[in-house]
LOLOPA-946030 format. One line per field, with one value per residue (C-alpha): x, y, z. Coordinates in nm, 3 decimals, m for minus. Layout:
REM residues N
xx: X ...
yy: Y ...
zz: Z ...
REM end
This chain:
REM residues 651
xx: 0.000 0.111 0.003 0.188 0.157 0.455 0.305 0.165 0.544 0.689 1.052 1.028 1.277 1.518 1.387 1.476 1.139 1.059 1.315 1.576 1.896 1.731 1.999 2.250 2.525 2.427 2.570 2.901 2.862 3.106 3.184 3.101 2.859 2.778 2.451 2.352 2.503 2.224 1.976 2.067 2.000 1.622 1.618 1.679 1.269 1.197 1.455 1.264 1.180 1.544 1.674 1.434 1.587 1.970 1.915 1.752 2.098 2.321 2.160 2.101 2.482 2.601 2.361 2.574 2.894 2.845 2.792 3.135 3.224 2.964 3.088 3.444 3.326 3.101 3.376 3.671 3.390 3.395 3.735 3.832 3.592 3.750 4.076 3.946 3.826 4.079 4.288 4.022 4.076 4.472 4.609 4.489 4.903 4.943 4.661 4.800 5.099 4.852 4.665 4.954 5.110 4.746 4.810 4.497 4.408 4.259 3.978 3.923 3.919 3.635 3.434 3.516 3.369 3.041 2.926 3.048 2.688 2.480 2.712 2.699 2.296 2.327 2.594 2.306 2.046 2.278 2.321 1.933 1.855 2.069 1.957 1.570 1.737 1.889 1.576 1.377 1.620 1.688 1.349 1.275 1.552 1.469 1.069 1.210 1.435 1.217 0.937 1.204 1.294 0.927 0.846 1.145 1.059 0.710 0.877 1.138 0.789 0.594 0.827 0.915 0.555 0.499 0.840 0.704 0.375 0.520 0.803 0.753 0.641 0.980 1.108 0.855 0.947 1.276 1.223 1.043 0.775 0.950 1.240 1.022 0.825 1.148 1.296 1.002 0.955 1.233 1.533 1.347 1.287 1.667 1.728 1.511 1.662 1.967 1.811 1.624 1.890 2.192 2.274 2.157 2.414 2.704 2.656 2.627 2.904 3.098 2.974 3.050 3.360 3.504 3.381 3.516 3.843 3.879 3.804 4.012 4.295 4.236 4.195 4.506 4.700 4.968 4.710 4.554 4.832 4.789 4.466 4.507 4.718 4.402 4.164 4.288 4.289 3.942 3.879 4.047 3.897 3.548 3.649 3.838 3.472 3.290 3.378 3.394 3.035 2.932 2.901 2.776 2.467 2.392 2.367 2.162 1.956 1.941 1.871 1.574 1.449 1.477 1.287 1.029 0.972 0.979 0.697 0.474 0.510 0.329 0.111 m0.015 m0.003 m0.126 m0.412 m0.214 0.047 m0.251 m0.377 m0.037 0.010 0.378 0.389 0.658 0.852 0.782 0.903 1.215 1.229 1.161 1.387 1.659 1.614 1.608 1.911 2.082 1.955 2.067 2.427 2.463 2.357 2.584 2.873 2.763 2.730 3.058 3.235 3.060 3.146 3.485 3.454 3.290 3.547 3.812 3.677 3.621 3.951 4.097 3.861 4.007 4.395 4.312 4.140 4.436 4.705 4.513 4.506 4.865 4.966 4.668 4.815 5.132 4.983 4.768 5.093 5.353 5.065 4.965 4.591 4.325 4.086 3.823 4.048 4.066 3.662 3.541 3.847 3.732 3.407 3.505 3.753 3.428 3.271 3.521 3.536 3.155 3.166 3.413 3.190 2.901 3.143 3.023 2.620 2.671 2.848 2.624 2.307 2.509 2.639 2.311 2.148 2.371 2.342 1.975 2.022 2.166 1.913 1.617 1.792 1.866 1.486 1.445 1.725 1.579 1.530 1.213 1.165 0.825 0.775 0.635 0.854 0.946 0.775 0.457 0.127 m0.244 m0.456 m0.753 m1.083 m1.000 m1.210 m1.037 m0.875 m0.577 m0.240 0.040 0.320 0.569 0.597 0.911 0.914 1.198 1.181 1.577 1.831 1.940 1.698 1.466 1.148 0.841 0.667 0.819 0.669 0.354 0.130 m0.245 m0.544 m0.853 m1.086 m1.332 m1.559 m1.465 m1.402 m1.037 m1.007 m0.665 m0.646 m0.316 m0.127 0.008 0.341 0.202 0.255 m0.169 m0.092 0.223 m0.013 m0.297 0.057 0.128 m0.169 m0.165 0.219 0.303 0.607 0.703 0.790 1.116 1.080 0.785 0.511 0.193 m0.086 m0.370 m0.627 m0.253 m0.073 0.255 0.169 0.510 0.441 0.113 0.107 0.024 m0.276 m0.467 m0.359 m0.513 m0.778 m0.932 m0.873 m1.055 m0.886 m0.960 m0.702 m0.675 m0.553 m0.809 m0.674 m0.974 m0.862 m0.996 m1.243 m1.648 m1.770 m1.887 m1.519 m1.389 m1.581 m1.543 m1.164 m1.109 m1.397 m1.419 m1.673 m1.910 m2.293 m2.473 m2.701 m2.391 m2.195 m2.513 m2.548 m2.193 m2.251 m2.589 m2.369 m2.123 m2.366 m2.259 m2.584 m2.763 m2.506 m2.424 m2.764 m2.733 m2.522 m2.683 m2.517 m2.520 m2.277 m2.130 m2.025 m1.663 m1.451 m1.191 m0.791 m0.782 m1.112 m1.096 m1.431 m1.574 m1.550 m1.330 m1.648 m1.749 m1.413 m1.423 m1.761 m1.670 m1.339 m1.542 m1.777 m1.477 m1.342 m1.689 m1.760 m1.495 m1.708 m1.334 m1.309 m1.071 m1.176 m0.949 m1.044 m0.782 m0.946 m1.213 m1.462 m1.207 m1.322 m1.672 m1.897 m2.069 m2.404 m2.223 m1.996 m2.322 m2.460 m2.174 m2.079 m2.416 m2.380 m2.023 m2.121 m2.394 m2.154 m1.877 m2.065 m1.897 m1.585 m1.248 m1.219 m0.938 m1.056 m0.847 m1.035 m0.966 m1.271 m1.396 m1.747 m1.684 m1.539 m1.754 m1.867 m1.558 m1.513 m1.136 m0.963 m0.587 m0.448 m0.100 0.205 0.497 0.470 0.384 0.046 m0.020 m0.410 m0.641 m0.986 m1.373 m1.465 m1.649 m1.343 m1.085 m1.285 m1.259 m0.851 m0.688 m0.737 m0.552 m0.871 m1.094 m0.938 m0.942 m1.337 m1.433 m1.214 m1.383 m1.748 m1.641 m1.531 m1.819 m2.086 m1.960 m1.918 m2.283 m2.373 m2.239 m2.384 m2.739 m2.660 m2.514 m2.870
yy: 0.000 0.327 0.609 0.934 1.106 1.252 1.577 1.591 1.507 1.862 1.785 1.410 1.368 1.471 1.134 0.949 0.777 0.451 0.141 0.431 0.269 0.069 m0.187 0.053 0.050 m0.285 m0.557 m0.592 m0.824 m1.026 m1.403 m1.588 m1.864 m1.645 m1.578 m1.957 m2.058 m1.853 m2.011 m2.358 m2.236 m2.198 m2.574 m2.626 m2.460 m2.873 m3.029 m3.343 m3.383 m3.294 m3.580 m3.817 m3.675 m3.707 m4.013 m4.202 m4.052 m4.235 m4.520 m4.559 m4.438 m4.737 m4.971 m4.899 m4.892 m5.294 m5.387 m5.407 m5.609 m5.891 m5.876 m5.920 m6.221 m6.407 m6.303 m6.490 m6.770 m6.798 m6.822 m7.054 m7.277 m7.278 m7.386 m7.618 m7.816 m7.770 m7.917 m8.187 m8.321 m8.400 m8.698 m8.764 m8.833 m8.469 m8.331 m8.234 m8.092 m7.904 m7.793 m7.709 m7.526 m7.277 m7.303 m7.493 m7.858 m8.123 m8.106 m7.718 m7.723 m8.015 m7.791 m7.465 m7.647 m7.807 m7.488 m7.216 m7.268 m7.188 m6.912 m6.749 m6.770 m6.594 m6.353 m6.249 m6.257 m6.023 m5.808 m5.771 m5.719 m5.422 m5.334 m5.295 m5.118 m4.857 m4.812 m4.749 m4.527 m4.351 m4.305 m4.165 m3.943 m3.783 m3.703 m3.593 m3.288 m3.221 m3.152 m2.948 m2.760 m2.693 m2.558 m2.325 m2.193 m2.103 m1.931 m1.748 m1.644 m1.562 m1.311 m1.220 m1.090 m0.963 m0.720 m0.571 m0.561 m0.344 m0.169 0.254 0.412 0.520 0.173 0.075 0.418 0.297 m0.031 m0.157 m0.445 m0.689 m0.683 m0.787 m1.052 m1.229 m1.240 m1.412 m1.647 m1.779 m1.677 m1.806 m2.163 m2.139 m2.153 m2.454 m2.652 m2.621 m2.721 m3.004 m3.185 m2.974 m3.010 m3.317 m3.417 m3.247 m3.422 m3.727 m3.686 m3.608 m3.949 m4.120 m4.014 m3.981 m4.349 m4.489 m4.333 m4.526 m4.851 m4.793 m4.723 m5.055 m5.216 m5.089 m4.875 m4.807 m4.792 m4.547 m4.289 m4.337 m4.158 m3.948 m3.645 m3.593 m3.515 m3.141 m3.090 m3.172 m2.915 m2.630 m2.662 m2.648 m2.345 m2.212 m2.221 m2.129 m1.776 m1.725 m1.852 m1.652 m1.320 m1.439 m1.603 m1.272 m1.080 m1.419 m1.334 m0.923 m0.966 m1.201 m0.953 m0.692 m0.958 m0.997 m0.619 m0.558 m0.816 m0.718 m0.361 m0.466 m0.663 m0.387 m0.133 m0.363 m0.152 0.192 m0.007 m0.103 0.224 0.378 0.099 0.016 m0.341 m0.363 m0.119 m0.295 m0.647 m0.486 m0.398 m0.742 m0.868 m0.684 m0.776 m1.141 m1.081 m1.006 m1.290 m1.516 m1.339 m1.406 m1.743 m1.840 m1.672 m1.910 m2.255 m2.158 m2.159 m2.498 m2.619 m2.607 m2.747 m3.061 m3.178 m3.089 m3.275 m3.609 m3.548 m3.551 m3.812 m4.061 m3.953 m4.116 m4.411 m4.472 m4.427 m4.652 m4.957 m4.937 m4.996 m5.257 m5.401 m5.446 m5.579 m5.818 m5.934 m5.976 m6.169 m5.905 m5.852 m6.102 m6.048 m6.011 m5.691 m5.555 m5.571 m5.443 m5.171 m5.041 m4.983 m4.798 m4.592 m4.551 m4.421 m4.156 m4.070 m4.035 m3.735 m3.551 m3.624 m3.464 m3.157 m2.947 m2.955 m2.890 m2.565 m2.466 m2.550 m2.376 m2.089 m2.014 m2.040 m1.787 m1.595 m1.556 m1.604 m1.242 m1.138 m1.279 m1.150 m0.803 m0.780 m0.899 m0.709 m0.366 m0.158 0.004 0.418 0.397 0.145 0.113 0.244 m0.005 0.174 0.292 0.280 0.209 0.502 0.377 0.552 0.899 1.211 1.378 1.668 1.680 1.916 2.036 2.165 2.314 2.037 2.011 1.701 1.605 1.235 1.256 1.386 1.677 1.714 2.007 1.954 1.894 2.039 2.328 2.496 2.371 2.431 2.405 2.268 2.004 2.019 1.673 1.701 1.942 1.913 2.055 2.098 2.095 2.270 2.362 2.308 1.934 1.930 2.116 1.888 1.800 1.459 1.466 1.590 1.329 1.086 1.189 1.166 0.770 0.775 0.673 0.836 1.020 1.406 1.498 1.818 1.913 1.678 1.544 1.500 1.343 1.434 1.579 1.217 1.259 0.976 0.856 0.777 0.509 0.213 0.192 m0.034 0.165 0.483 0.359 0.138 0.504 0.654 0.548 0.645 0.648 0.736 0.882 0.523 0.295 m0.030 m0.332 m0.718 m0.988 m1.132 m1.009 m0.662 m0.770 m0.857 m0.589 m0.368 m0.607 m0.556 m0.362 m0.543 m0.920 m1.006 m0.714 m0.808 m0.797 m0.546 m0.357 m0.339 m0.249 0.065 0.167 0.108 0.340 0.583 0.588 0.577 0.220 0.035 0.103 0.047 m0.260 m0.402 m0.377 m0.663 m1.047 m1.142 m0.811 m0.807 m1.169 m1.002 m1.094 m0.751 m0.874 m0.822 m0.470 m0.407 m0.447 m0.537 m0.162 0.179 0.433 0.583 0.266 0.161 0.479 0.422 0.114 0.229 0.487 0.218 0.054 0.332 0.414 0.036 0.093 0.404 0.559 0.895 1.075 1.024 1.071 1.172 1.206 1.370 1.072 1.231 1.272 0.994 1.042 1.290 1.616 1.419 1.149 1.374 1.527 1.182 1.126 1.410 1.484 1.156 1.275 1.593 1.354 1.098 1.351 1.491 1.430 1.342 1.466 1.501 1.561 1.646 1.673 1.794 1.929 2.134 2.385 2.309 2.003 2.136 2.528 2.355 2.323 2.440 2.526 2.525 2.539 2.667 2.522 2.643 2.486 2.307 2.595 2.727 3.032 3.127 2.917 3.022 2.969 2.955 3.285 3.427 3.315 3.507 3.809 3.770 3.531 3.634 3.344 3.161 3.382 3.322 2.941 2.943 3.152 2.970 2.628 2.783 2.859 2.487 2.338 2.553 2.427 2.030 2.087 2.232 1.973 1.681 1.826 1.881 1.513 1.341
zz: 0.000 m0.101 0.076 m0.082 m0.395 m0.601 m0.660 m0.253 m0.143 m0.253 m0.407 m0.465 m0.705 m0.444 m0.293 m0.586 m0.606 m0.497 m0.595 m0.702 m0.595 m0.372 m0.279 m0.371 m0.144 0.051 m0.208 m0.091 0.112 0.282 0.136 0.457 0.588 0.919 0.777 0.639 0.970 1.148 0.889 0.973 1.422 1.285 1.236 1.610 1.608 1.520 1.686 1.759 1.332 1.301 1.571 1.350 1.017 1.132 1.358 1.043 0.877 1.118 1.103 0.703 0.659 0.946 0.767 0.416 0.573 0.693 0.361 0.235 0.494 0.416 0.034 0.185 0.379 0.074 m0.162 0.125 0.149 m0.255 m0.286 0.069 m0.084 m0.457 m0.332 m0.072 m0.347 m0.608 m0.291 m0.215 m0.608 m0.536 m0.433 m0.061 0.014 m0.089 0.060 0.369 0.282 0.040 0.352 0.561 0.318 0.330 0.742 0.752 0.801 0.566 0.797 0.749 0.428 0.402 0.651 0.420 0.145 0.265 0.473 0.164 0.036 0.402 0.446 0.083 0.152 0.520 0.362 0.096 0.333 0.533 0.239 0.156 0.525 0.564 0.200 0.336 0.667 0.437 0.251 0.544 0.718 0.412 0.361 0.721 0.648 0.342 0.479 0.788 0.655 0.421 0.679 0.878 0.576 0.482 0.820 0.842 0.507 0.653 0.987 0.755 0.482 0.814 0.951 0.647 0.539 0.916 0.889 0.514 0.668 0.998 0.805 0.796 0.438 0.414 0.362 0.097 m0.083 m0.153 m0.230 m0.511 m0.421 m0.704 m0.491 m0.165 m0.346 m0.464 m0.164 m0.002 m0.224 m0.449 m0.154 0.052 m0.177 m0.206 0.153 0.198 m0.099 0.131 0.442 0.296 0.070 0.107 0.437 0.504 0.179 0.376 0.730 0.542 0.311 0.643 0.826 0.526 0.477 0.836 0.879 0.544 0.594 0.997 0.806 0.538 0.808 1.034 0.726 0.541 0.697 0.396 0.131 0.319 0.341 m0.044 m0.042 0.216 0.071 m0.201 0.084 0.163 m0.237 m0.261 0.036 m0.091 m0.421 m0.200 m0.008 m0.321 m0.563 m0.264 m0.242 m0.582 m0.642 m0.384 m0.500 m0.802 m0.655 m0.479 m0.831 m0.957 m0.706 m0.744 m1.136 m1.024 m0.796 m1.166 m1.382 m1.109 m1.058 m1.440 m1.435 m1.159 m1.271 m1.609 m1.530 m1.269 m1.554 m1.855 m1.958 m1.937 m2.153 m2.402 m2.394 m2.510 m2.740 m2.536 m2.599 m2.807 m2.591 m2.252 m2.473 m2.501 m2.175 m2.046 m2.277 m2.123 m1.832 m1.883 m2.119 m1.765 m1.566 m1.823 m1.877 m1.506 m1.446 m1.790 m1.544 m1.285 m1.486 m1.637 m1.301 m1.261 m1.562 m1.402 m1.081 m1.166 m1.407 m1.135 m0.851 m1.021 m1.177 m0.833 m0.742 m1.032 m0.992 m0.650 m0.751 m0.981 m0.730 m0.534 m0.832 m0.871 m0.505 m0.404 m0.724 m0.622 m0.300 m0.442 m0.656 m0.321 m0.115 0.129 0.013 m0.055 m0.333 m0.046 0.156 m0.228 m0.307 0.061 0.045 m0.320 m0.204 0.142 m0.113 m0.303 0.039 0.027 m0.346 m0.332 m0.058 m0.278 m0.609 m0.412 m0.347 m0.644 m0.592 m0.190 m0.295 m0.577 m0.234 0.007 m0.218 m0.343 m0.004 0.188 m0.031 m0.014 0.356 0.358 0.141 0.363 0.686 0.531 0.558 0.913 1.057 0.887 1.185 1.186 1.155 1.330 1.638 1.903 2.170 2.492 2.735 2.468 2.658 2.441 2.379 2.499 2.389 2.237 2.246 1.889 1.957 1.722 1.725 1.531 1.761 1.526 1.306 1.045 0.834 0.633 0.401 0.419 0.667 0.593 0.266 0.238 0.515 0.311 0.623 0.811 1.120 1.085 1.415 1.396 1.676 1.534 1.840 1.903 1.630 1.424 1.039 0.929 0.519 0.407 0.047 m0.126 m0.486 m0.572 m0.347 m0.079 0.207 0.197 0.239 0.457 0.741 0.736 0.696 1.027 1.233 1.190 1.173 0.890 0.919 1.226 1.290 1.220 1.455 1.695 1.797 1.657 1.971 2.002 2.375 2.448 2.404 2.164 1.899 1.951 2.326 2.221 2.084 1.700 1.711 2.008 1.795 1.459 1.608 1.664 1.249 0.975 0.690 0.329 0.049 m0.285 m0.413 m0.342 m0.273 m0.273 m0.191 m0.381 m0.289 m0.240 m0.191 0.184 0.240 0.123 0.385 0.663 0.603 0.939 1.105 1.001 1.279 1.143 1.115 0.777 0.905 1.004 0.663 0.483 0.724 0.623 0.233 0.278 0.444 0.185 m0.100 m0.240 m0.148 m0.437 m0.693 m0.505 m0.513 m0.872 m0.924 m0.959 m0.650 m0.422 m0.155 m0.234 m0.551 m0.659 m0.664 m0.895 m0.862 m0.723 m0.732 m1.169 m1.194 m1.048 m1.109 m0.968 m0.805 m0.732 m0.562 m0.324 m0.204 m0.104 0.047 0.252 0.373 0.491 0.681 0.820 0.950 1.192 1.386 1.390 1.624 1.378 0.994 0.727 0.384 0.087 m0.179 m0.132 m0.392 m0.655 m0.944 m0.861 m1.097 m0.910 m0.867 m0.699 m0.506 m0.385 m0.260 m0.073 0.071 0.205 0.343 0.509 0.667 0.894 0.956 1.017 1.306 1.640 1.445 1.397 1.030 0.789 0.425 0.140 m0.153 m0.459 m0.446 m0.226 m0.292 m0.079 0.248 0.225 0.548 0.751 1.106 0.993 0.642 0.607 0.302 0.264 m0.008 0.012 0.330 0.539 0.609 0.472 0.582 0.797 0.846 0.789 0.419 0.470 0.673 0.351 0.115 0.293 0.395 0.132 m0.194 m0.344 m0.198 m0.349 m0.676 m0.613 m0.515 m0.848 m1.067 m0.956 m0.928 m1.276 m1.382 m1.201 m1.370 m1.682 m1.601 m1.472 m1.807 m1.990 m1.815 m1.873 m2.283 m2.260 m2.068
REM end
């Protein structure tokens, strides 16, 4: 929701408009895991789904380290039994010297060959057993990070959409709503991918390889040391990609953020770009943009068009350093054919790790960087907050002040408001009228704070705005903007919006109010009629009405009106504002018009120029002391006397 209008803001392209270098100066960011490493705490949220997903690792990866072992054993069994009975066919004479020649006896070998068939069927029994264990394990695994991934993507979306929704107007000036959407959806998808498969890859690839490598070592100690001196390679090639891919992902993820806001901006604008006939202009533009994407992510697979090829190159330099000296083992005498098969496959329990090397980074990479991104967000400090020791309004009677106000969008830019000091008292109706740029809006954008004072104080029954809590402050100001912004869904809804648990009875009183019942009644389905995305399927009339029902629902103390009356035609206006000036009784109310025929009846109108109020009075007092009102009033009695005219010619 927007809630300022260029013109109202009074040197906004000193502001640089919204989205105007709005990361600028924020992108360098550090190449660390700090920020995943925080990530990865929210897991600890589900620690009993994560001690179900990591158990069910420990388990599945023990369960796949036995296995080698039980192929050593059939494949010993196998080959005992072979030369038992190539032994068995000799000569029984030679036999034994056959036998002793093995260090076994005649004996051993008979057993060796009559029980080689029960234990090649327990070995495979063995095998499938732990097979089915891995499965399960494996299984439990996978489901159980994925549910902890999915539920810290919701925490990380949830706070995410509850910091936007809290953040001050001068955030959301600066940053363009493309940029916000990405970052909830896709950096936050990034950061789960990580959670879900990446990490649960690394701690496994860790297990594994930690494990494979203490075998490996008990098993053979000097083949071992062969392997050993690749390990640190492999590792600095991780770290070494790792911060270069970095970076990278972040501008991935910044020219994502560009395509999205090029997107949303369209489709938000598609009939203005009809109506100009911009199609092939906005193409271009699009086209541009997802030029960049892809130029970037081509800079990314390139890097990992690298890094694969390097790891499994150090991967099979390993493996072959490893054939040549088993090799030569096998050759002297030192290594069965059974130590050689179960220590291939623990050297392929290490090799594996190191294979999985390149799509861990590319997870991890990708997710801190988004990680930054996400947190960026959370860690915003907000302009207006509650303060610690803020106390709720309670019940308000209306008076409203100005104390000297100065209000400045920028340090040190020019104030937008400057001096201002006026008194609303309970009930009365204050006009503000004034050129575009005049700081109109600024001061209704204060009352609710929106923003907060630079200078002075805003009060409200004598309490500095700054001192209460924002709910009890707006619980008690209805408010209804130049922009009207309608949800989808029906036109019932869209009144309820401030009051959900509203009657039926109740929302039709506030559509009668605001002139919208008959209109609405007009429709097949009344006031279960669908509104459309953004309220497309009414008027801009039609829209208001229903924004000023809205705001009138809530039986607010202070009203707000932004030029409320502004897309309406003069019979219209007329409805509603006769409407207004009953409802507006006993209210504080702030009008923005951009007629005086509409506020003639206001206890006080302030006539602003330039942020600074330059005559205040009753509409009969301005005509007699402001003769830049006077001009005003005859000017429009001149412009309405002519619309009027016209409207009769065209019925």
């Amino acid at each position: 929701m927007q809630a300022t209008r260029s013109g109202n803001f009074g040197g906004n392209g000193a502001r640089g408009g919204p989205g105007a270098g709005a990361w600028g100066g924020r992108q360098k960011q550090k190449t660390d895991f700090k920020t995943l490493g925080r990530a990865i705490r929210y897991v600890g949220r589900y620690r009993w789904i994560a001690f179900l997903a990591y158990g069910s690792l420990f388990v599945a990866t023990a369960a796949q380290l036995v296995v080698p072992q039980l192929l050593q054993n059939i494949i010993n069994t196998i080959t005992n039994a072979y030369v038992a009975g190539e032994i068995l066919k000799l000569p029984a004479t030679i036999q034994p010297l056959a036998a002793q020649r093995l260090g076994k006896t005649v004996e051993q070998l008979v057993s060796a060959q009559n029980s080689a068939n029960s234990d090649l069927v327990v070995g495979m029994i063995a095998i499938v057993g732990f097979a089915l264990l891995l499965a399960i394990f494996a299984f439990a695994q996978s489901f159980n990070a994925e549910r902890v991934s999915q539920n810290v993507a919701y925490d990380f979306r949830g706070e995410l959409f509850a910091k936007i929704q809290r953040l001050s107007f001068s955030y959301h000036d600066k940053n363009q709503t493309g940029q916000l959407m990405i970052r909830a959806t896709d950096d936050v998808e990034k950061v789960r991918l990580f959670l879900g498969q990446g990490l649960v890859l690394a701690l496994q690839a860790v297990v594994l390889l930690v494990a494979a490598l203490l075998v490996l070592w008990f098993t053979n100690s000097a083949l071992t040391l062969v392997v050993l001196p690749i390990l640190p390679i492999a590792f600095a090639v991780f770290l070494f990609f790792g911060s270069i891919t970095q970076p990278l992902f972040i501008q991935v993820q910044m020219r994502i953020s560009a395509l999205n806001t090029v997107l949303q901006e369209n489709l938000a604008g598609l009939k203005v770009v009809k109506a100009f006939a911009r199609e092939p202009q906005e193409q271009l533009r699009f086209e541009k943009t997802t030029d960049n994407l892809l130029e970037q992510q081509l800079r990314v697979a390139r890097i990992f068009s690298f890094l694969f090829p390097i790891i499994f190159l150090i991967a099979n330099l390993g493996q072959a350093a490893v054939l040549y000296f088993g090799g030569r083992q096998i050759i002297d005498g030192s290594l069965t054919l059974g130590e050689w098969q179960k220590f291939s496959l623990y050297l392929a329990y290490v090799f594996f790790p190191l294979g999985q090397l390149g799509f861990i980074i590319n997870l991890m990479a990708q997710a801190n960087a988004s990680a930054q991104r996400i947190f960026e967000i959370l860690d915003t400090e907000n302009e207006v907050q509650d303060k610690p020791n803020a106390h709720s309004l309670g019940q308000v009677t209306g008076d409203v002040k100005f104390d000297n106000v100065v209000f400045r969008y920028f340090k040190g830019g020019e104030p937008v408001l400057n001096h201002v000091s006026f008194e609303a008292r309970a009930g009365q109706t204050v006009a503000l009228l004034g050129a575009t740029g005049s700081g109109k809006t600024t001061i209704i954008n204060l009352i609710p704070r929106f923003y907060d004072v630079s200078e002075g104080r805003v009060l409200i029954d004598g309490h500095d705005v700054r001192d209460v809590t924002l709910e009890s402050l707006r619980a008690n100001i209805g408010i209804v903007l130049q922009e009207t912004t309608l949800f989808t869904g029906t036109i019932r809804d869209n009144i309820a919006f401030g009051k959900t648990d509203a009657t039926m009875d109740q929302v039709i009183a506030a559509a009668k109010a605001a002139a919208a019942h008959d209109f609405i009644m007009s429709f097949p389905n009344g006031y279960d009629t669908p509104v459309g995305e953004r309220g497309s399927t009414l008027s801009g009339g039609q829209k208001q009405r229903i924004a000023i029902a809205r705001a009138l629902l809530l039986d607010p103390r202070i009203l707000i009106l932004d030029d409320s009356t502004s897309s309406v035609d003069l019979a219209t206006e007329y409805r509603i504002q006769q409407a207004l000036d009953q409802l507006m009784q006993g209210r504080t109310s702030f009008v923005i018009a951009s007629r005086i025929s509409t506020v003639v009846n206001a206890d006080q109108i302030l006539v602003l120029e330039r942020g600074a109020i330059v005559a205040r009075g009753t509409h009969e007092e301005l005509l007699e002391s402001s003769e830049s009102y006077a001009e005003i009033y005859s000017s429009q009695l001149m412009m309405d006397a002519q619309e009027h005219a016209t409207e009769t010619m065209v019925v």
